[in-house]
PDB file of N, CA, C and O in Angstrom:
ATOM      1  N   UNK A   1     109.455 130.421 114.313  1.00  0.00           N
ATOM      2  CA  UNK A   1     110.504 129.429 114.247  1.00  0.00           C
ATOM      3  C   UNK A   1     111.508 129.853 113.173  1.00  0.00           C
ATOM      4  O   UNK A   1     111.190 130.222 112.042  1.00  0.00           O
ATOM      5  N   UNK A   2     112.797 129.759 113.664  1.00  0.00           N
ATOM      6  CA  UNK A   2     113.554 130.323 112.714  1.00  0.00           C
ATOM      7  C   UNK A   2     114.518 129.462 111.889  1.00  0.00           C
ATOM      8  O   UNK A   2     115.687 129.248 112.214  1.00  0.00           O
ATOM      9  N   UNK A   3     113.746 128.858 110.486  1.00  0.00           N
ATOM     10  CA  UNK A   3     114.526 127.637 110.056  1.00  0.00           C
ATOM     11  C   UNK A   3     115.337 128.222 108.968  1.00  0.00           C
ATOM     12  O   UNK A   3     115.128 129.316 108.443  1.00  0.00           O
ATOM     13  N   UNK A   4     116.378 127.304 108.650  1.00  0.00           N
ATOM     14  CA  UNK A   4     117.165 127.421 107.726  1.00  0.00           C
ATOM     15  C   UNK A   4     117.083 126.495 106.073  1.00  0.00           C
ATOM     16  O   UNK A   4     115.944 126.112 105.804  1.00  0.00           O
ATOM     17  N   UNK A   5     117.834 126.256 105.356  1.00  0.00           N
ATOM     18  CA  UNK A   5     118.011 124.558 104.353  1.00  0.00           C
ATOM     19  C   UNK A   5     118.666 124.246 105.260  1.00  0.00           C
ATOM     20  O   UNK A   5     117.901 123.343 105.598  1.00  0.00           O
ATOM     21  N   UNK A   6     119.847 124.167 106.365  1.00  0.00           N
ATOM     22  CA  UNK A   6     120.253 123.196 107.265  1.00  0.00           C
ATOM     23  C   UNK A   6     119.761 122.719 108.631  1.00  0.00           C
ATOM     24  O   UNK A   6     120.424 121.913 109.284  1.00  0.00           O
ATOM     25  N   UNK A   7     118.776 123.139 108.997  1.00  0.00           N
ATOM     26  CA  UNK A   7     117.813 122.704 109.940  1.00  0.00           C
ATOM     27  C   UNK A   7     117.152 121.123 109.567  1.00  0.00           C
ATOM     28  O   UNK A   7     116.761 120.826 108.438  1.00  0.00           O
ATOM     29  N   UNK A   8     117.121 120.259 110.670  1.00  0.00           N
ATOM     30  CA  UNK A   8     116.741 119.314 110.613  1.00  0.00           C
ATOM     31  C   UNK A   8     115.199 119.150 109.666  1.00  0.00           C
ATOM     32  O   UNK A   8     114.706 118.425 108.802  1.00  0.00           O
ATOM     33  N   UNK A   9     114.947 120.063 110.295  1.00  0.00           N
ATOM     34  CA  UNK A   9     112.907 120.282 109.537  1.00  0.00           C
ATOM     35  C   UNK A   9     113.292 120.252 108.356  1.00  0.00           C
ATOM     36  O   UNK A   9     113.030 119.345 107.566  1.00  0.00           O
ATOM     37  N   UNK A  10     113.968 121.265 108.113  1.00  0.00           N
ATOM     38  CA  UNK A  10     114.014 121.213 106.407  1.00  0.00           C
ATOM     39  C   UNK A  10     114.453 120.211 105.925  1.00  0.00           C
ATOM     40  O   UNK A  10     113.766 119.907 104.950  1.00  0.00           O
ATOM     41  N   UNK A  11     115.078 119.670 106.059  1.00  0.00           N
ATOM     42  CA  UNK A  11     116.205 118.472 105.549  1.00  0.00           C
ATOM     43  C   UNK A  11     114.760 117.196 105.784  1.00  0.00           C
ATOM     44  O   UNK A  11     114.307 116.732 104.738  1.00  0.00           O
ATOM     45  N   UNK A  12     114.350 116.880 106.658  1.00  0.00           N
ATOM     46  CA  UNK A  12     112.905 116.076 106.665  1.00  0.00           C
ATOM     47  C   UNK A  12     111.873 116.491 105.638  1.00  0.00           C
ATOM     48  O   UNK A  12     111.205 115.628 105.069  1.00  0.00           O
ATOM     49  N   UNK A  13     111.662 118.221 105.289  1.00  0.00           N
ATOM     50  CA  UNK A  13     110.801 118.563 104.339  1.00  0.00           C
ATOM     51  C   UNK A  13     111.237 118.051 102.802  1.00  0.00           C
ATOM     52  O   UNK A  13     110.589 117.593 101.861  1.00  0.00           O
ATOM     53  N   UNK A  14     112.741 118.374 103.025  1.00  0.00           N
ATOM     54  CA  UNK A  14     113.239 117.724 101.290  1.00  0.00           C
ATOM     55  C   UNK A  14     112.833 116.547 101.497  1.00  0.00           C
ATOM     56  O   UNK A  14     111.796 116.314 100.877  1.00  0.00           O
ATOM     57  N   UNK A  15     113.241 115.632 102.159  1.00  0.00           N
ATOM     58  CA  UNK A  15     113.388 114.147 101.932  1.00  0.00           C
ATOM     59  C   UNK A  15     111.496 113.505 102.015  1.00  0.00           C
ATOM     60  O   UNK A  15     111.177 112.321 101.901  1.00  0.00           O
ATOM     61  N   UNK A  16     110.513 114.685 102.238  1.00  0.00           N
ATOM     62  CA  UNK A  16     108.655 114.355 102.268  1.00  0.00           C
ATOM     63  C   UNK A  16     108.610 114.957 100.926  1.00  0.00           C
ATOM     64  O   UNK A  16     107.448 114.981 100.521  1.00  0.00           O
ATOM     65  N   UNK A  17     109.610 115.544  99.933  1.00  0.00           N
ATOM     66  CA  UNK A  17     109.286 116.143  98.631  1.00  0.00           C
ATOM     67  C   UNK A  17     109.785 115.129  97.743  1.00  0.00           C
ATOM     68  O   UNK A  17     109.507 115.355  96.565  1.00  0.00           O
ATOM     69  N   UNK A  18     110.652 113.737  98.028  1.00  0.00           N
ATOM     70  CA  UNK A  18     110.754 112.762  97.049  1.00  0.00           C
ATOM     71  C   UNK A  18     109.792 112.362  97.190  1.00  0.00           C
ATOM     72  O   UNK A  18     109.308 111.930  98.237  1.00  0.00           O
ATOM     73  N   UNK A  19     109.142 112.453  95.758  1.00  0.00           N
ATOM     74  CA  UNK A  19     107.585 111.595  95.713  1.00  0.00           C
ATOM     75  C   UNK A  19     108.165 110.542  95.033  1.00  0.00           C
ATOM     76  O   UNK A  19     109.344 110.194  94.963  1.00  0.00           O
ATOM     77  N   UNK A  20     106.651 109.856  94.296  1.00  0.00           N
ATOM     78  CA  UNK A  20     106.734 108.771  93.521  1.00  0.00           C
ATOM     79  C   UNK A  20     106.745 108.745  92.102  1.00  0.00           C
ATOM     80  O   UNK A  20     106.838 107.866  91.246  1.00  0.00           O
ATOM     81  N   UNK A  21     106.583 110.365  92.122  1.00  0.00           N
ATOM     82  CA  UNK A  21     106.166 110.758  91.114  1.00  0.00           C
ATOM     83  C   UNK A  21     106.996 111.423  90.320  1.00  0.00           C
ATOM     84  O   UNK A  21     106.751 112.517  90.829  1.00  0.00           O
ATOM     85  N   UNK A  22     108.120 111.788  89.130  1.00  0.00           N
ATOM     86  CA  UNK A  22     108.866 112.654  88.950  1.00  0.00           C
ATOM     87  C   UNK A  22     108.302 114.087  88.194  1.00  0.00           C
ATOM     88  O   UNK A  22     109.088 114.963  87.835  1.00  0.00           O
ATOM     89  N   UNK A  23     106.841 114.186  88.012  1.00  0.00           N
ATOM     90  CA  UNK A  23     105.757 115.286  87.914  1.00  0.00           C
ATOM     91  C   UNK A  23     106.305 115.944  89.231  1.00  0.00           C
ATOM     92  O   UNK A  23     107.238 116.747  89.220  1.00  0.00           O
ATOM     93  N   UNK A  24     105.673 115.553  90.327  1.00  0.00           N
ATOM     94  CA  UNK A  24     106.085 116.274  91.385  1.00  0.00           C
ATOM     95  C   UNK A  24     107.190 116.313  92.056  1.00  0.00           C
ATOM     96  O   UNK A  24     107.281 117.059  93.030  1.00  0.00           O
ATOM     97  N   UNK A  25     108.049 115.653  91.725  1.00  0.00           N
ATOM     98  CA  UNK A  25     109.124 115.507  92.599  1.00  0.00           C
ATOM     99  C   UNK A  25     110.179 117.576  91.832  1.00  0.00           C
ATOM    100  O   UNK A  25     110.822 118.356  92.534  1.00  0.00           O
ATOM    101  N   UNK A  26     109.814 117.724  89.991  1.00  0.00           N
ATOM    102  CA  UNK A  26     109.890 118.237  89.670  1.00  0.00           C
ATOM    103  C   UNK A  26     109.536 119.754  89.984  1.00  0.00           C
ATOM    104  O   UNK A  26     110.244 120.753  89.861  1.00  0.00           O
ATOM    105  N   UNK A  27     108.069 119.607  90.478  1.00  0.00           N
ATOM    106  CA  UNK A  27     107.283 121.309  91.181  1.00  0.00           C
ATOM    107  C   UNK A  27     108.196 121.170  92.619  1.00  0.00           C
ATOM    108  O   UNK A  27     109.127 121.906  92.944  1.00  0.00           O
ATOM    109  N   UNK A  28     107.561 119.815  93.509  1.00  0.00           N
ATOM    110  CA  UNK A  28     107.809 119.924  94.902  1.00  0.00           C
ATOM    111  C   UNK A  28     109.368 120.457  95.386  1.00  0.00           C
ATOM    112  O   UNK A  28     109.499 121.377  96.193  1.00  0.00           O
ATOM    113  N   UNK A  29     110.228 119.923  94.929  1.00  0.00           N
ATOM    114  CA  UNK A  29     111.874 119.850  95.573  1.00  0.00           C
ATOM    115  C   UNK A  29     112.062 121.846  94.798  1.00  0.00           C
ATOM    116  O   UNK A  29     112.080 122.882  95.463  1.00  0.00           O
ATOM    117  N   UNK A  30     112.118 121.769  93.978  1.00  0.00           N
ATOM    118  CA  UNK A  30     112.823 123.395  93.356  1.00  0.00           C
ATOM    119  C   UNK A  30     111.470 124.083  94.281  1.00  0.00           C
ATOM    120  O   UNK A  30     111.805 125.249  94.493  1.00  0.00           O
ATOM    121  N   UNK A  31     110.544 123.914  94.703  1.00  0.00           N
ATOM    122  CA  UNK A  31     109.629 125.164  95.476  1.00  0.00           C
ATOM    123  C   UNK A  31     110.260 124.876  96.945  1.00  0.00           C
ATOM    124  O   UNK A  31     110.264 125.869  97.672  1.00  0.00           O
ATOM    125  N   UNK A  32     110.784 123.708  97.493  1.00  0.00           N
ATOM    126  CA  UNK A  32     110.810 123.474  98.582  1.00  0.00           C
ATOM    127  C   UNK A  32     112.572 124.801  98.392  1.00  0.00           C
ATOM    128  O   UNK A  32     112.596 125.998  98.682  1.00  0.00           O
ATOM    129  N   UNK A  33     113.410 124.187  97.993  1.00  0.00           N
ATOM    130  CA  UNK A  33     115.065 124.965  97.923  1.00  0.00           C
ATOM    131  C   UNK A  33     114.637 126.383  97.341  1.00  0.00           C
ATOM    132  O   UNK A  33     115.569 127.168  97.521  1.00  0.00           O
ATOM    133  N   UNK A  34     114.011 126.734  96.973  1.00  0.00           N
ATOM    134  CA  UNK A  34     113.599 128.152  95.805  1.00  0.00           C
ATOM    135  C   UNK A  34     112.965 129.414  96.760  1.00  0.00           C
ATOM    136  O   UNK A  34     113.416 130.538  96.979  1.00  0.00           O
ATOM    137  N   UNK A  35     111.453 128.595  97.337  1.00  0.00           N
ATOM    138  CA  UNK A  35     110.907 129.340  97.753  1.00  0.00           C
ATOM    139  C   UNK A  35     110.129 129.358  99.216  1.00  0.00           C
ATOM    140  O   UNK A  35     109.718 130.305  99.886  1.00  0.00           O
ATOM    141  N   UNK A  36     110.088 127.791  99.463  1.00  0.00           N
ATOM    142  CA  UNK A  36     109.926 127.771 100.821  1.00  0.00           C
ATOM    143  C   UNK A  36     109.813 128.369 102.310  1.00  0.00           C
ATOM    144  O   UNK A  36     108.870 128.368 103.101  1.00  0.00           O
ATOM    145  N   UNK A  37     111.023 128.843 102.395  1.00  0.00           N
ATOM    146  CA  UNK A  37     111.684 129.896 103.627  1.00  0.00           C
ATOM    147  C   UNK A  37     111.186 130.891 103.174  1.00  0.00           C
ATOM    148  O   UNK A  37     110.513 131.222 104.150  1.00  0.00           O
ATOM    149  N   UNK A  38     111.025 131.519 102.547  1.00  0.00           N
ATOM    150  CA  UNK A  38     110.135 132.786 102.251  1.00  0.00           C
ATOM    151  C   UNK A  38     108.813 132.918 102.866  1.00  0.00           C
ATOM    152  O   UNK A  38     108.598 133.971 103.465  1.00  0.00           O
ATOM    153  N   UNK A  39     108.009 132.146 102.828  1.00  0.00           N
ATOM    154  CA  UNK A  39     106.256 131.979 102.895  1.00  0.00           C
ATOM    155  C   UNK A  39     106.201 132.485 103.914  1.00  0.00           C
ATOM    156  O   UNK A  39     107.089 132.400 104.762  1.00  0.00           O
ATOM    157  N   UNK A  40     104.591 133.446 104.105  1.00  0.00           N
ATOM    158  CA  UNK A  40     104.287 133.439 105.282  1.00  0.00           C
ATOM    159  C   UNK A  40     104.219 132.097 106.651  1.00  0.00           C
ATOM    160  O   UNK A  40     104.249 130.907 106.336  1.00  0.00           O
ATOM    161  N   UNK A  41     104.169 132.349 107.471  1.00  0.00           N
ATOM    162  CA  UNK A  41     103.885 130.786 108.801  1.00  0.00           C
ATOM    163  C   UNK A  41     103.108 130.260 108.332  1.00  0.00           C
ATOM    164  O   UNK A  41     103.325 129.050 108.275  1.00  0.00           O
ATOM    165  N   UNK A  42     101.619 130.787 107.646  1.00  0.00           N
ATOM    166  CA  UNK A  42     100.459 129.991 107.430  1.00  0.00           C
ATOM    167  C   UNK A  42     100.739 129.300 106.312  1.00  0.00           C
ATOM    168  O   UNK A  42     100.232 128.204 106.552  1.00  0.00           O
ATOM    169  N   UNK A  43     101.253 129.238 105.178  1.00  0.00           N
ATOM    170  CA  UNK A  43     101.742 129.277 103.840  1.00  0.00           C
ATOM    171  C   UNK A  43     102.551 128.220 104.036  1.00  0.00           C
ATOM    172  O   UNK A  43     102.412 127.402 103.126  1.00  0.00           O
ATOM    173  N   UNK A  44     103.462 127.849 104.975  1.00  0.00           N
ATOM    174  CA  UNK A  44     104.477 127.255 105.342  1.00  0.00           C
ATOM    175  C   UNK A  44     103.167 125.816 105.635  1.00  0.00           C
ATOM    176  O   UNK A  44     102.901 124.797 104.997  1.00  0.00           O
ATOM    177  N   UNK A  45     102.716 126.322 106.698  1.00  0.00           N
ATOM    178  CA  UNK A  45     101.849 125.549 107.038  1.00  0.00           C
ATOM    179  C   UNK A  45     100.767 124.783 106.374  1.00  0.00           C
ATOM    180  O   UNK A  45     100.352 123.784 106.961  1.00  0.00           O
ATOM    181  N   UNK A  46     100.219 125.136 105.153  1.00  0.00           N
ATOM    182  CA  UNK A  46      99.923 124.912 104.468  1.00  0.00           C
ATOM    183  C   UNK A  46     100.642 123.768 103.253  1.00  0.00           C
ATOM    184  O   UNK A  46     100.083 122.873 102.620  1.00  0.00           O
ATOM    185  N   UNK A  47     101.936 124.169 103.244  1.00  0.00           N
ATOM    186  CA  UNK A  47     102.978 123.353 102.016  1.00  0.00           C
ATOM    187  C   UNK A  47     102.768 121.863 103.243  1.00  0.00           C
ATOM    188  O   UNK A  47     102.162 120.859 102.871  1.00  0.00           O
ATOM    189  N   UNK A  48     103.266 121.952 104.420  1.00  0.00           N
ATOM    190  CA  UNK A  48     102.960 120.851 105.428  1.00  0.00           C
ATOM    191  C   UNK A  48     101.377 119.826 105.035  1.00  0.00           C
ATOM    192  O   UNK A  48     101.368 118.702 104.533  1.00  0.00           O
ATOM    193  N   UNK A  49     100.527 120.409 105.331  1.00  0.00           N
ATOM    194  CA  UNK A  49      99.217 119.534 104.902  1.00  0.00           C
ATOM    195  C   UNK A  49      99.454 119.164 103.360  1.00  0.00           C
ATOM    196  O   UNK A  49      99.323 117.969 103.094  1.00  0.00           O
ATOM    197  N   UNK A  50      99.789 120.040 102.297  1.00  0.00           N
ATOM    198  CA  UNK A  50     100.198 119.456 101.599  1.00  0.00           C
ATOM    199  C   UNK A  50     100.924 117.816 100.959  1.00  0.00           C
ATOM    200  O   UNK A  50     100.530 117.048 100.081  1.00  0.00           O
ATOM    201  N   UNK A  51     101.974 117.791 101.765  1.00  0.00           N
ATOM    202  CA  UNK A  51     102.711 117.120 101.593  1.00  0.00           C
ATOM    203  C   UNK A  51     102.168 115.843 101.849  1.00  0.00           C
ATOM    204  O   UNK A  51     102.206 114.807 101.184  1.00  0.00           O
ATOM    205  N   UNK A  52     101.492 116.200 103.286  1.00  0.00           N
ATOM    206  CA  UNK A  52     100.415 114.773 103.548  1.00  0.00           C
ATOM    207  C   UNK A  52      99.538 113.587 103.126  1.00  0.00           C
ATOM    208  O   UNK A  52      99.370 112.403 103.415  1.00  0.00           O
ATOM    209  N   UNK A  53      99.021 114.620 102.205  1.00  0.00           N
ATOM    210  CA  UNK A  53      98.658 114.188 100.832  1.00  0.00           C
ATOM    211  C   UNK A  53      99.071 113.104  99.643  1.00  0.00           C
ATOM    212  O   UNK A  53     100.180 113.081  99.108  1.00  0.00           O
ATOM    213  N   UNK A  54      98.056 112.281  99.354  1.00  0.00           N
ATOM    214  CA  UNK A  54      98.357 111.172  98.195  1.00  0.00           C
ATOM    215  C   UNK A  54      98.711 111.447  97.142  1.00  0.00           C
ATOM    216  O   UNK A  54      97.951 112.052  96.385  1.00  0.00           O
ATOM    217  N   UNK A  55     100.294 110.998  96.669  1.00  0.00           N
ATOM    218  CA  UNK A  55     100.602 111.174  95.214  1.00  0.00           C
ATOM    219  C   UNK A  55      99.424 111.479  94.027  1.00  0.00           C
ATOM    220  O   UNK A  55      99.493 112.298  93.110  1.00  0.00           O
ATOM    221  N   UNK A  56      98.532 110.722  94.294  1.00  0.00           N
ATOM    222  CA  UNK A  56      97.537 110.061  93.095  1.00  0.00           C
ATOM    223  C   UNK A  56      96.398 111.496  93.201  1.00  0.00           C
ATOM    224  O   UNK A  56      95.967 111.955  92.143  1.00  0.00           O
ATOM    225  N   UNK A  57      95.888 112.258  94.822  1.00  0.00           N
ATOM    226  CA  UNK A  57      96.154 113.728  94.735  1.00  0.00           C
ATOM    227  C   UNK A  57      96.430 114.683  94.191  1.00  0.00           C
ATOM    228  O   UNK A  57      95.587 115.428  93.691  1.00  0.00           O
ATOM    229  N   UNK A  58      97.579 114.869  94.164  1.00  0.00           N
ATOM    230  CA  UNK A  58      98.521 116.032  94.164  1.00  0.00           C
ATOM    231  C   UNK A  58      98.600 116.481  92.368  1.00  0.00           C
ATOM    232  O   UNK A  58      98.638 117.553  91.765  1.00  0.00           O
ATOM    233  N   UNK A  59      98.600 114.748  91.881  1.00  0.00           N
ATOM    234  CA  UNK A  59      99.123 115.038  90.095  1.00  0.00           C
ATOM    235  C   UNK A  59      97.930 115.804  89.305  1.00  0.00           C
ATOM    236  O   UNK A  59      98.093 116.402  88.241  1.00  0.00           O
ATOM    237  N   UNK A  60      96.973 115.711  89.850  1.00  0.00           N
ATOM    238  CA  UNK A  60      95.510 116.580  88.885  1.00  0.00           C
ATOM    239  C   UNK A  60      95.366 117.619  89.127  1.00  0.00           C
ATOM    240  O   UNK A  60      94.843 118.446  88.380  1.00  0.00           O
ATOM    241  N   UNK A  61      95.947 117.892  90.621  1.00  0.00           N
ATOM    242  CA  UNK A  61      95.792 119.506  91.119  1.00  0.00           C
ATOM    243  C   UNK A  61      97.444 120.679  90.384  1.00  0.00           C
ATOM    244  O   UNK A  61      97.653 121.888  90.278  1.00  0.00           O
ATOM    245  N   UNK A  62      98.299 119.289  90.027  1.00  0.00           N
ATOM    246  CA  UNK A  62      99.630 119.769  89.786  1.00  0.00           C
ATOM    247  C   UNK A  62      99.481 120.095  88.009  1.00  0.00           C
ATOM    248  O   UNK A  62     100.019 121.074  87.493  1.00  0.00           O
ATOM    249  N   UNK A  63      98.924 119.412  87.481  1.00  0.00           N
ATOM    250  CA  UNK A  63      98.378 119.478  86.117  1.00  0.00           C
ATOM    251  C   UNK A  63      97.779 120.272  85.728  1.00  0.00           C
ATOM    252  O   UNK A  63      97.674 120.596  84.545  1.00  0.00           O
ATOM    253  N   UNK A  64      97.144 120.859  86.865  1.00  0.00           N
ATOM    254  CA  UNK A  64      95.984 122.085  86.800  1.00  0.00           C
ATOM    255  C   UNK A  64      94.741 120.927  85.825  1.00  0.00           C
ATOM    256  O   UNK A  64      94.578 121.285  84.658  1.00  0.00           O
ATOM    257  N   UNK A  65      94.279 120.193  86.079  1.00  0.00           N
ATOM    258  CA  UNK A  65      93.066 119.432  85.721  1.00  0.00           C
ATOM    259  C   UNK A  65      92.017 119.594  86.774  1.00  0.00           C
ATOM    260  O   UNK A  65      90.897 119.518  86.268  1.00  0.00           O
ATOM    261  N   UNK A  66      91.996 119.794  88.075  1.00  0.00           N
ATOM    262  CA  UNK A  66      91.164 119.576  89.353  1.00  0.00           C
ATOM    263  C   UNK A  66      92.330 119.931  90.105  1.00  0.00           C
ATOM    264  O   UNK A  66      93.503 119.562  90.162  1.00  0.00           O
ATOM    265  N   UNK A  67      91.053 121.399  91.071  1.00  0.00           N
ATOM    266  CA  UNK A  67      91.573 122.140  92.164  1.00  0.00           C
ATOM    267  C   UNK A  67      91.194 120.883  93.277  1.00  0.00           C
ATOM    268  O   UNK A  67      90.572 119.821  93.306  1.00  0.00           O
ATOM    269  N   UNK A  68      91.871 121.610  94.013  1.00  0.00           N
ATOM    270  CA  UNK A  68      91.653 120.881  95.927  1.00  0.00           C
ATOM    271  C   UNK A  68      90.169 121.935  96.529  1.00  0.00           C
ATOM    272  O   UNK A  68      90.036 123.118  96.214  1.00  0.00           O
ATOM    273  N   UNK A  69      89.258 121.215  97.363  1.00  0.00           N
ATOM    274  CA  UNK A  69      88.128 121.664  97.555  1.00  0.00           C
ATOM    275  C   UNK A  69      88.490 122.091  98.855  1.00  0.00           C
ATOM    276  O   UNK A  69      87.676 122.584  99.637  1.00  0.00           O
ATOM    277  N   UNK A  70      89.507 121.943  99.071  1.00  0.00           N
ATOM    278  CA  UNK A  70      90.061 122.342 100.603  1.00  0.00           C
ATOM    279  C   UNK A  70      90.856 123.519 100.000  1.00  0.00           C
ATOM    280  O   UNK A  70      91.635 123.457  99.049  1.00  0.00           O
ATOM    281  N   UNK A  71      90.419 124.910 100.936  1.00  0.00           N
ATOM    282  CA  UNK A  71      90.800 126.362 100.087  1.00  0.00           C
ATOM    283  C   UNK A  71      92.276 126.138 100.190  1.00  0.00           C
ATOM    284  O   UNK A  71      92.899 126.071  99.130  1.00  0.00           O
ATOM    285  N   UNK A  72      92.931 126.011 101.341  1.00  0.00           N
ATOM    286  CA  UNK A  72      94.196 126.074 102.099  1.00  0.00           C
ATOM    287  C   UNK A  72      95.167 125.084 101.496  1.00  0.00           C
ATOM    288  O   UNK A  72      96.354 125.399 101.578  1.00  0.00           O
ATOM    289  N   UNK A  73      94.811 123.733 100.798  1.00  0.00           N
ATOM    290  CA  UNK A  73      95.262 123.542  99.661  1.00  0.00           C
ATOM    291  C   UNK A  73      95.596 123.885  98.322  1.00  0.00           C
ATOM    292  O   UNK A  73      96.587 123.632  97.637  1.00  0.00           O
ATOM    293  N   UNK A  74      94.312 124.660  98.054  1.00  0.00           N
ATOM    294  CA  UNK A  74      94.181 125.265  96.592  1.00  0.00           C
ATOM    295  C   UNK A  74      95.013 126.440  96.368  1.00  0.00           C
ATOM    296  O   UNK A  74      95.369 126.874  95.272  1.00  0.00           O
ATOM    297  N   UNK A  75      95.329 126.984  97.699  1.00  0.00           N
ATOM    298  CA  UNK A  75      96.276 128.405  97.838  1.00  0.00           C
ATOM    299  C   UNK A  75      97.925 127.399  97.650  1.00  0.00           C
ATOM    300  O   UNK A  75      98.427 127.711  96.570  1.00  0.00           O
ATOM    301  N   UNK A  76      98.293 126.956  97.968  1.00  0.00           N
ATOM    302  CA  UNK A  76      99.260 126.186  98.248  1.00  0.00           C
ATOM    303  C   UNK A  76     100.299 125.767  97.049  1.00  0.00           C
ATOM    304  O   UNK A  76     101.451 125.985  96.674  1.00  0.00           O
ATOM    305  N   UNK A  77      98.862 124.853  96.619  1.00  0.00           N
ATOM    306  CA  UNK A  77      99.121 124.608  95.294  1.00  0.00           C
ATOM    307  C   UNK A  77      99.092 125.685  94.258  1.00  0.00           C
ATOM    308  O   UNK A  77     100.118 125.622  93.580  1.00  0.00           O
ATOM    309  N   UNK A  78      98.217 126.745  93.850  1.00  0.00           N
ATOM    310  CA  UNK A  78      98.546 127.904  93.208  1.00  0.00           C
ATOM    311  C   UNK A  78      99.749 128.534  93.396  1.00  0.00           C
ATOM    312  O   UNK A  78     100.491 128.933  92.498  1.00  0.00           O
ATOM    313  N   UNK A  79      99.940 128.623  94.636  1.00  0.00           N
ATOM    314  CA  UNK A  79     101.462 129.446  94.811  1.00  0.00           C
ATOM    315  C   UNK A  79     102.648 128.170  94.704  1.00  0.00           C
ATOM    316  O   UNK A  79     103.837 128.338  94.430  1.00  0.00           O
ATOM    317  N   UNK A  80     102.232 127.367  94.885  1.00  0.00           N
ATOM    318  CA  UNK A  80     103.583 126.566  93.801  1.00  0.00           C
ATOM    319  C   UNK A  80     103.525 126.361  92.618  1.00  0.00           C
ATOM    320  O   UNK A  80     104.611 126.546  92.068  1.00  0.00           O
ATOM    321  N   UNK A  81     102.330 125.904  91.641  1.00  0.00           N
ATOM    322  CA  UNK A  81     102.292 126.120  90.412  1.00  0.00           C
ATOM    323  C   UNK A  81     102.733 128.228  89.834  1.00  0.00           C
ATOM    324  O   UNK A  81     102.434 128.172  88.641  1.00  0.00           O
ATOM    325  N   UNK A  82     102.964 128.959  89.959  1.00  0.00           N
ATOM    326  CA  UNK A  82     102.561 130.404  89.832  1.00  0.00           C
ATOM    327  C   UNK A  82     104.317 130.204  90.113  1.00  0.00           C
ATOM    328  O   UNK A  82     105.119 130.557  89.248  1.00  0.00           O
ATOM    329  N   UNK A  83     104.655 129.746  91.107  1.00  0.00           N
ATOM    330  CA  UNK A  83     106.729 130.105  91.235  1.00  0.00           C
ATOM    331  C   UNK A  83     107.437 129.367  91.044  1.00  0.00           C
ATOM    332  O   UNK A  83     108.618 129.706  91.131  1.00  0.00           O
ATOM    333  N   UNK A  84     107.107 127.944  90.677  1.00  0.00           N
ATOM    334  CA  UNK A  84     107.433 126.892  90.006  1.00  0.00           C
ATOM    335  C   UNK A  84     107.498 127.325  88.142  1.00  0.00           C
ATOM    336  O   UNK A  84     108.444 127.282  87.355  1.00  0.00           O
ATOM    337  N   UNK A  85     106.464 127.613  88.004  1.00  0.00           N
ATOM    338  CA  UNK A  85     105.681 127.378  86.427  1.00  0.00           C
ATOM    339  C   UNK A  85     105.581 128.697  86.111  1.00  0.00           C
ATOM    340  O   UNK A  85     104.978 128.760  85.040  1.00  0.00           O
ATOM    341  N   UNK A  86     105.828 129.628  86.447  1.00  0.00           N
ATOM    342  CA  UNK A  86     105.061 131.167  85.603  1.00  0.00           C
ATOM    343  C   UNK A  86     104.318 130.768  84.562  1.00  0.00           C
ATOM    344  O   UNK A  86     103.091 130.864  84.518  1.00  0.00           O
ATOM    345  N   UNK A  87     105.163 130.222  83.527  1.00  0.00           N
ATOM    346  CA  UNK A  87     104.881 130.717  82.340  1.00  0.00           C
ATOM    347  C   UNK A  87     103.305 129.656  82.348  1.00  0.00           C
ATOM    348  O   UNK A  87     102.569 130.131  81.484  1.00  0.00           O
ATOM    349  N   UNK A  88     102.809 128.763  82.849  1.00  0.00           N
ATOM    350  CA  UNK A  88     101.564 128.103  82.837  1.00  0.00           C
ATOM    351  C   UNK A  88     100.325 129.197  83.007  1.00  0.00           C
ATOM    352  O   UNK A  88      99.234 129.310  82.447  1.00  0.00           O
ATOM    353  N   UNK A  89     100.970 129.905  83.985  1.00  0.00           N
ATOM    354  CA  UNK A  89      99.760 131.064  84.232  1.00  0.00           C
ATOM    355  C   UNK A  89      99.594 132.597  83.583  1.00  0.00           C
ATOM    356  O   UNK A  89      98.915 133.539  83.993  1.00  0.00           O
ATOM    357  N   UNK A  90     100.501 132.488  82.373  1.00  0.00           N
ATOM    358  CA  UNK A  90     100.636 133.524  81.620  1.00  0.00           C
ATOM    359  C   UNK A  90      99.175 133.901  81.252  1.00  0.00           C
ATOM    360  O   UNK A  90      98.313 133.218  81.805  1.00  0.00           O
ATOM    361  N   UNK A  91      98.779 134.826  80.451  1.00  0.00           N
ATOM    362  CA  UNK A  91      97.415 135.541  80.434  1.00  0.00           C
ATOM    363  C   UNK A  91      97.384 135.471  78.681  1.00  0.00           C
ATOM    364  O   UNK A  91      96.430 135.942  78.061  1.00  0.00           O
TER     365      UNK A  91
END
């Protein structure tokens, strides 16, 4: 599928990245415009189940306090914390 930022999808994906939260609204929206369109299909697919997901979720895994036990989450979320955040995962 060949989307754009002006494709309807996307424009629905920004507007599933206003959370409730301004923690995430902070990671979610700059990964969605930043890096999004890049991802592999599965990756893509993945940010999707994501999104699905309960605010109350997302903030412990976004905190890095508690991973997601679901792998395909935990990838998801790493690769948005990691291009969002570098400097969190510095060594």
């Amino acid at each position: 599928m060949n989307e754009t930022s002006d494709s309807v999808r996307f424009k629905r994906l920004k507007w599933q990245c206003r959370r409730g939260m301004l923690e995430l609204d902070v990671l979610l929206e700059p990964f969605l415009d930043e890096v999004y369109l890049t991802l592999e299909e599965e990756d893509k697919l993945r940010f999707l189940k994501l999104l699905e997901c309960e605010d109350q979720e997302l903030f412990p895994w976004f905190m890095q306090k508690e991973v997601p036990e679901d792998q395909d989450l935990a990838r998801i979320v790493n690769i948005i914390v990691t291009r969002v955040q570098p400097e969190s995962h510095r060594a």
